[in-house]
Backbone as ProteinMPNN parsed JSONL, in Angstrom:
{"seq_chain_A": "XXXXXXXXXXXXXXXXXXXXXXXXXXXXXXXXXXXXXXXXXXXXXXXXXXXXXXXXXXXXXXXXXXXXXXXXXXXXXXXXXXXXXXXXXXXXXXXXXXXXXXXXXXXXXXXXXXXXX", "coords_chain_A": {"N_chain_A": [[0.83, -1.185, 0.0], [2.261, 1.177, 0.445], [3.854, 1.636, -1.378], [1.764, 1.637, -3.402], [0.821, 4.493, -2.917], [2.954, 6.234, -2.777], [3.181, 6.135, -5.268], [1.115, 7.582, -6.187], [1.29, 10.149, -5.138], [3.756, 10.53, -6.559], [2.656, 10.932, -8.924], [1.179, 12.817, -8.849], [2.846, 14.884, -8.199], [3.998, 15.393, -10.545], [1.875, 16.12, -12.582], [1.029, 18.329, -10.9], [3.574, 19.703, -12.064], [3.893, 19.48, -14.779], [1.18, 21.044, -15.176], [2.333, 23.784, -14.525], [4.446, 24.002, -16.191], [4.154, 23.101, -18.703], [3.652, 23.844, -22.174], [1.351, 24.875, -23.422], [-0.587, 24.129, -21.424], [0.346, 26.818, -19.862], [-0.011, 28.671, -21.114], [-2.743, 28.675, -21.744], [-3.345, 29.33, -18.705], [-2.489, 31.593, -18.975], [-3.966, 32.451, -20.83], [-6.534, 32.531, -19.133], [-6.113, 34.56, -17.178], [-5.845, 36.567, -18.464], [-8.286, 37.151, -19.2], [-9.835, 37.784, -16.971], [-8.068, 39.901, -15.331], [-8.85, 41.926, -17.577], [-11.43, 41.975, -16.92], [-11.804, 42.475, -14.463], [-10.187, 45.108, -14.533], [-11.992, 46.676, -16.081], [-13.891, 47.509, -14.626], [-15.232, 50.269, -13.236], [-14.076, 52.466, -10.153], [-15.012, 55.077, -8.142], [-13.456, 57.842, -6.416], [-15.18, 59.63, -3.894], [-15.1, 62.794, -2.927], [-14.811, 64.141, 0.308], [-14.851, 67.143, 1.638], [-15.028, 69.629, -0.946], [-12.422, 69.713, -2.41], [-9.228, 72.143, -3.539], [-8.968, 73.187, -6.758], [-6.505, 72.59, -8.021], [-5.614, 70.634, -6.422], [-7.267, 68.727, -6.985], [-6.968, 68.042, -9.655], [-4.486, 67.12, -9.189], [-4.902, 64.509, -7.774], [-6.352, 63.159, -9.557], [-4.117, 62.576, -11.527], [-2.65, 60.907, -10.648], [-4.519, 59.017, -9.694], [-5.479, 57.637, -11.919], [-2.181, 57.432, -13.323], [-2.004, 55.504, -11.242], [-4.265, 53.097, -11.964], [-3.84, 52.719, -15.216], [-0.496, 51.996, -15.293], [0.546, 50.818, -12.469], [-1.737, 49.405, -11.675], [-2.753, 47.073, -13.663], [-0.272, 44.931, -14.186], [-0.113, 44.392, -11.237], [-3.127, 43.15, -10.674], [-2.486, 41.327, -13.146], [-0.298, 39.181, -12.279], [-1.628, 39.165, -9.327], [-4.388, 37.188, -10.315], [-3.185, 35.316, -12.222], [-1.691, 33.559, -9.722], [-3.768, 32.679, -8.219], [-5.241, 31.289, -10.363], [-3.521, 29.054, -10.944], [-3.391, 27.828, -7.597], [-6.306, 27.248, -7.568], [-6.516, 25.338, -9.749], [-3.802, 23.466, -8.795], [-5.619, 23.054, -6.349], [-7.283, 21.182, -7.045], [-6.146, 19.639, -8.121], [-4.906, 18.188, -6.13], [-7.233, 17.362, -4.582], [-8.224, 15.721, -6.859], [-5.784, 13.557, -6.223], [-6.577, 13.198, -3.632], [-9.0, 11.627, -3.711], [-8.46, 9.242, -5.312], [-6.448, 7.81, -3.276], [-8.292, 7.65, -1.261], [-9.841, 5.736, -2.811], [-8.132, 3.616, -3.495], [-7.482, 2.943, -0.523], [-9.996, 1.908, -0.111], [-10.506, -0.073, -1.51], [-10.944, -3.603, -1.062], [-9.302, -5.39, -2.029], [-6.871, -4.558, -1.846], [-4.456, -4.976, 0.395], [-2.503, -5.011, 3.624], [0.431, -6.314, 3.901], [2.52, -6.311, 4.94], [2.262, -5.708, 7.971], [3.614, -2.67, 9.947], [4.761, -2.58, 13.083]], "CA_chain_A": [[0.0, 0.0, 0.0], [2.853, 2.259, 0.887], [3.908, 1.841, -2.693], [0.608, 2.601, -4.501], [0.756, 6.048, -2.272], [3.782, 7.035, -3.344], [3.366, 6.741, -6.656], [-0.117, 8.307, -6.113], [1.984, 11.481, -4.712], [4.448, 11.44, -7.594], [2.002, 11.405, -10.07], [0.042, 13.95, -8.597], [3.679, 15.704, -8.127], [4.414, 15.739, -12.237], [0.431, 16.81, -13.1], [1.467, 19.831, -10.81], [4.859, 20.312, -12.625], [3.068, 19.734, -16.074], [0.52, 22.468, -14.876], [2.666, 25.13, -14.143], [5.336, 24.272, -17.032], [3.588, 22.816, -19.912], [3.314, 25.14, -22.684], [-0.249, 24.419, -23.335], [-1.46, 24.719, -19.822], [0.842, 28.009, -19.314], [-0.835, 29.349, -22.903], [-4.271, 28.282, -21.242], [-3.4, 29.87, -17.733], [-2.085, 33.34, -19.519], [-5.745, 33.564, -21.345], [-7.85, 32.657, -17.943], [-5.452, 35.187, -16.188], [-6.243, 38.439, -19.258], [-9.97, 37.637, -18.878], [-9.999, 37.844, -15.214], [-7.651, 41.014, -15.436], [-9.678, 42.904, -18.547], [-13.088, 42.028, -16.328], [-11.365, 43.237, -13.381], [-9.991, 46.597, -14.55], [-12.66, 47.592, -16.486], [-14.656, 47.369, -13.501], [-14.939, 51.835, -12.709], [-14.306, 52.617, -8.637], [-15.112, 56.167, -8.242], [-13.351, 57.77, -5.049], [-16.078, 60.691, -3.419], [-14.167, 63.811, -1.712], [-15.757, 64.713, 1.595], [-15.152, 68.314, 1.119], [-14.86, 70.378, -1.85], [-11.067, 70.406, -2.465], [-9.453, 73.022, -4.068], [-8.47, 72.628, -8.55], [-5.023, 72.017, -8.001], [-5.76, 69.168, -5.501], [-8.439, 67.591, -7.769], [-5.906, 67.741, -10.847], [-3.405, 66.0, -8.915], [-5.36, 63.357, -7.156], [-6.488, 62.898, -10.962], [-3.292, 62.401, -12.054], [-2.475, 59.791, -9.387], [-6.02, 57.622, -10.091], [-4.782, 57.738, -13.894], [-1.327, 56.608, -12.907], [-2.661, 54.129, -10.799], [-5.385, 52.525, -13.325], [-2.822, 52.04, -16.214], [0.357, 51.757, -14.698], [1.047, 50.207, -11.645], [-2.563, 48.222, -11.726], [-2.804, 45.981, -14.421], [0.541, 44.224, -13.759], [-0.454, 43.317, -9.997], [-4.078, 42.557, -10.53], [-2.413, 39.544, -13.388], [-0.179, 38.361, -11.023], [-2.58, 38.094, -8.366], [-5.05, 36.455, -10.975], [-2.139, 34.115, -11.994], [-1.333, 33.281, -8.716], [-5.775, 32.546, -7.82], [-5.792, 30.28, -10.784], [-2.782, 28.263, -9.869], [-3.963, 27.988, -6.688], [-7.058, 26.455, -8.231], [-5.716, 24.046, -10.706], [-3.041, 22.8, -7.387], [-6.385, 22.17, -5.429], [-7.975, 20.011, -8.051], [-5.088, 18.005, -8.153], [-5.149, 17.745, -5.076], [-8.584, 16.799, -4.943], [-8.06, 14.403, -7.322], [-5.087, 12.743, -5.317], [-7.362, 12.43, -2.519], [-10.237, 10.871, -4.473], [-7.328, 8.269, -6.244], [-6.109, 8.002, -2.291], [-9.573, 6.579, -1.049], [-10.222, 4.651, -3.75], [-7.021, 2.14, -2.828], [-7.78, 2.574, 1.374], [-11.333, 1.325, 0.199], [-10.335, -0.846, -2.741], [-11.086, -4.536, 0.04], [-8.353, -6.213, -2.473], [-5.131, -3.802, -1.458], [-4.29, -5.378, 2.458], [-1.343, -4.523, 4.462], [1.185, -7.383, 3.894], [3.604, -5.9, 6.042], [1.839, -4.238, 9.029], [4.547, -1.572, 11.139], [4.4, -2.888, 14.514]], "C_chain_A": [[0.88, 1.258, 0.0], [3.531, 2.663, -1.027], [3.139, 2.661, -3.531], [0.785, 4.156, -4.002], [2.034, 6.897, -2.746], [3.867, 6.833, -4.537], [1.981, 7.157, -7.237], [0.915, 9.788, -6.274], [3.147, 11.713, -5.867], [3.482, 11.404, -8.612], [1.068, 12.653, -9.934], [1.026, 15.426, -8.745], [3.999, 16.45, -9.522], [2.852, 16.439, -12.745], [0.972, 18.31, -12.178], [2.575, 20.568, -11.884], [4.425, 20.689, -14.15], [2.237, 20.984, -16.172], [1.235, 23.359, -14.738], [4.38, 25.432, -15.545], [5.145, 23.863, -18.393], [2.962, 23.508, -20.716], [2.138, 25.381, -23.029], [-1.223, 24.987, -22.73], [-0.659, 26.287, -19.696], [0.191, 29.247, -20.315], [-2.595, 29.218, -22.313], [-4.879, 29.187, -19.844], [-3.3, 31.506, -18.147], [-3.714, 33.813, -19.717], [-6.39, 33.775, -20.008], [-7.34, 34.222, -17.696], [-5.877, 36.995, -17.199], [-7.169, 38.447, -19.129], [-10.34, 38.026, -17.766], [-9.411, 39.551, -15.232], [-8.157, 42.019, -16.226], [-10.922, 42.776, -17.736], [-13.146, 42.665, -15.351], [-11.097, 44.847, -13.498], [-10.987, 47.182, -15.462], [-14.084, 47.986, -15.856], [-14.703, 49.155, -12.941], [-14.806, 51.775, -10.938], [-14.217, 54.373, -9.074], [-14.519, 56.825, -6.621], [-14.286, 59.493, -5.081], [-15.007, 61.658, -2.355], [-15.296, 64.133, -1.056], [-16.234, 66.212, 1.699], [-14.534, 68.567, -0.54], [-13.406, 70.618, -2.077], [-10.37, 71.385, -3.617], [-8.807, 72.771, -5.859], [-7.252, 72.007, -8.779], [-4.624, 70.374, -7.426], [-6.41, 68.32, -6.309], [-7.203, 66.947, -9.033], [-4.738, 66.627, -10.224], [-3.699, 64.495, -8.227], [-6.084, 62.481, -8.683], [-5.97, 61.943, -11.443], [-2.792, 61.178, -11.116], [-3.158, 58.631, -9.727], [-5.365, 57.67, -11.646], [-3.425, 56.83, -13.585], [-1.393, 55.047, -12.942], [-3.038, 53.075, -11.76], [-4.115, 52.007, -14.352], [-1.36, 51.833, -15.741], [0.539, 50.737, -13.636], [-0.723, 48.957, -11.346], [-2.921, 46.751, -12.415], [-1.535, 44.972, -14.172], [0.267, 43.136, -12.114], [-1.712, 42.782, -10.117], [-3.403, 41.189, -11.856], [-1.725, 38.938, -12.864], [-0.801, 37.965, -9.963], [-3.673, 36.971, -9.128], [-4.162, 34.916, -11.217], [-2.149, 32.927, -10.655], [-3.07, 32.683, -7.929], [-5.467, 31.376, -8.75], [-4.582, 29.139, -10.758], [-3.117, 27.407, -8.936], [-5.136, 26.892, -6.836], [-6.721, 25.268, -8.662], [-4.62, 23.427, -9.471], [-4.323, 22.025, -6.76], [-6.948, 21.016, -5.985], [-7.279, 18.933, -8.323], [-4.847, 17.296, -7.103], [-6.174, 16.381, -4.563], [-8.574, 15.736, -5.107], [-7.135, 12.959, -6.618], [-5.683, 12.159, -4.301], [-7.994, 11.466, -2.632], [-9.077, 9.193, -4.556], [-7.142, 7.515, -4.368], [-7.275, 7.219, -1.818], [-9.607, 5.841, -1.616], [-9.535, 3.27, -3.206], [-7.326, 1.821, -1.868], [-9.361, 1.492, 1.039], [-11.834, 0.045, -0.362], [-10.249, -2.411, -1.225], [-9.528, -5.623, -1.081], [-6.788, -5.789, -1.815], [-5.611, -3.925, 0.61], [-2.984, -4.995, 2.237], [-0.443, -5.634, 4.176], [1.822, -7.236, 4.811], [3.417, -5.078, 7.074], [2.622, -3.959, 9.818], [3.967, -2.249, 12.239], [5.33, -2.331, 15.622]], "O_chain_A": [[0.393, 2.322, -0.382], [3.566, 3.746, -1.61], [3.378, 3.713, -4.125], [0.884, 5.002, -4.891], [1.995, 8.094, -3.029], [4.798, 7.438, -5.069], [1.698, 7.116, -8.434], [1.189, 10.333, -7.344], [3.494, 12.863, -6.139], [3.791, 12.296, -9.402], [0.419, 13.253, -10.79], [0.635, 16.535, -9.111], [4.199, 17.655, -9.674], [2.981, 17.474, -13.399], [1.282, 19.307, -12.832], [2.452, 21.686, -12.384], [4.535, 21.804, -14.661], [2.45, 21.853, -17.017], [0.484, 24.322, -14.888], [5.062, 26.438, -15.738], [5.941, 24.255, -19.247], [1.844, 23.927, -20.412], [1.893, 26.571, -22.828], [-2.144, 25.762, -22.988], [-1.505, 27.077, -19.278], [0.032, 30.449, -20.102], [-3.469, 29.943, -22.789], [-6.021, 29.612, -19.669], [-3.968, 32.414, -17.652], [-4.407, 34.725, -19.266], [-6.772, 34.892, -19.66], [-8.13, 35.113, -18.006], [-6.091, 38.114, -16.733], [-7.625, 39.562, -18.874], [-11.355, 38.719, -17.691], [-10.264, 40.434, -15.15], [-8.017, 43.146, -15.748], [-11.638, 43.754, -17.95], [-14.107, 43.376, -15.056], [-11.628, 45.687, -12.773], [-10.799, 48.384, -15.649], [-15.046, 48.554, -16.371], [-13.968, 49.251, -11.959], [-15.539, 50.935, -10.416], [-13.576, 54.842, -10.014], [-15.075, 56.357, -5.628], [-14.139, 60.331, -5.97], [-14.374, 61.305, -1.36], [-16.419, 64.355, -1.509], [-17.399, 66.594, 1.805], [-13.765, 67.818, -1.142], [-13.065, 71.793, -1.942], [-10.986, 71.415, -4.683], [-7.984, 71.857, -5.883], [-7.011, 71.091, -9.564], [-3.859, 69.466, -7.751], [-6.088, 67.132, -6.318], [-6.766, 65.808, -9.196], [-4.303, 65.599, -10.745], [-2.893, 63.565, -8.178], [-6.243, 61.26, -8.699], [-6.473, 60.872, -11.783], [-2.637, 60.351, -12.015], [-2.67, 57.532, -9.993], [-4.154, 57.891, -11.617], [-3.537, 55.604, -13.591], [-1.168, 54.087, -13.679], [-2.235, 52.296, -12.273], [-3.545, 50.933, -14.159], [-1.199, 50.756, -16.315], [0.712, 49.607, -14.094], [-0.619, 47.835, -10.851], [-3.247, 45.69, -11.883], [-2.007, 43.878, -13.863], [0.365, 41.93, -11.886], [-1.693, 41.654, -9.623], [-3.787, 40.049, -11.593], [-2.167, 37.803, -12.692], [-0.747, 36.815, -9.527], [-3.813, 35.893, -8.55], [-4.345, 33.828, -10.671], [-2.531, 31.757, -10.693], [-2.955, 32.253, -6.781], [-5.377, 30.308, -8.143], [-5.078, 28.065, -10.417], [-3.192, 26.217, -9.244], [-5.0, 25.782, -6.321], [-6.649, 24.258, -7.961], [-5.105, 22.303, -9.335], [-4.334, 20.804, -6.604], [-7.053, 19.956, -5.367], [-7.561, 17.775, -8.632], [-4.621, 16.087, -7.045], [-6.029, 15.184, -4.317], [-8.755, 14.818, -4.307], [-7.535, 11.8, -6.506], [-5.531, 10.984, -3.969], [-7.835, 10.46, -1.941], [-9.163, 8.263, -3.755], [-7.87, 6.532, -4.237], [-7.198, 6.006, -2.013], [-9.367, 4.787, -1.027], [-10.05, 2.267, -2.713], [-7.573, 0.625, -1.713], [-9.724, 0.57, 1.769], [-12.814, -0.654, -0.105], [-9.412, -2.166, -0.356], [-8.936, -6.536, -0.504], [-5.878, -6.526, -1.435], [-6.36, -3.445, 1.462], [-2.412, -4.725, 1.18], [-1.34, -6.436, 4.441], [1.76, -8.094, 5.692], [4.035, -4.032, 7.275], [2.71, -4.797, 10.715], [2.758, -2.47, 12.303], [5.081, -2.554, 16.807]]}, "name": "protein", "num_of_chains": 1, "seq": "XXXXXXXXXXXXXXXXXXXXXXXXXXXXXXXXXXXXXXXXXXXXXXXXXXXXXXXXXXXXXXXXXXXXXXXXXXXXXXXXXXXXXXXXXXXXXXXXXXXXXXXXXXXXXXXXXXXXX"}
């Protein structure tokens, strides 16, 4: 039994490695990761000033949200996306390992030959 399990766990080990280096899946993960990121940033947040601030202030808090938005946003929201569907695709393999994992514990043919004592 200790067998089947470990070569449960490396096969579950190479489906990760395949997932995250197989050009395919990395060509598959890129698209999820621009739809998620184009659905995400074209999403408007509007920020509300409390008071009335004065033209100079507005222009530059402007210029900042602008910045923001194209610059320094799109880069971290597809790494975090990346990094979400990853994440995903890992648990499912997981998952699956587990599933695979029962199956044998429940399978009444696979006994212990050699029970640790």
């Amino acid at each position: 039994m200790h067998r089947k399990f470990e070569k449960l766990f490396h096969q579950y080990k190479l489906d990760v490695f395949h997932l995250e280096h197989h050009k395919k899946d990395v060509q598959e993960i890129t698209k999820e990761c621009m739809n998620i990121c184009e659905e995400v940033l074209s999403q408007k947040y509007s920020y509300h000033f409390h008071k009335l601030p004065d033209a100079d202030r507005v222009e530059i808090i402007n210029m900042i949200n602008n910045y923001t938005r194209e610059a320094i946003l799109p880069p971290v929201v597809e790494k975090l996306a990346e990094k979400i569907i990853l994440q995903e695709k890992r648990l499912a393999a997981l998952q699956d390992l587990i599933a695979r994992m029962l199956e044998v514990l429940s399978d009444p043919k696979s006994t212990v030959e050699n029970p640790v004592t």
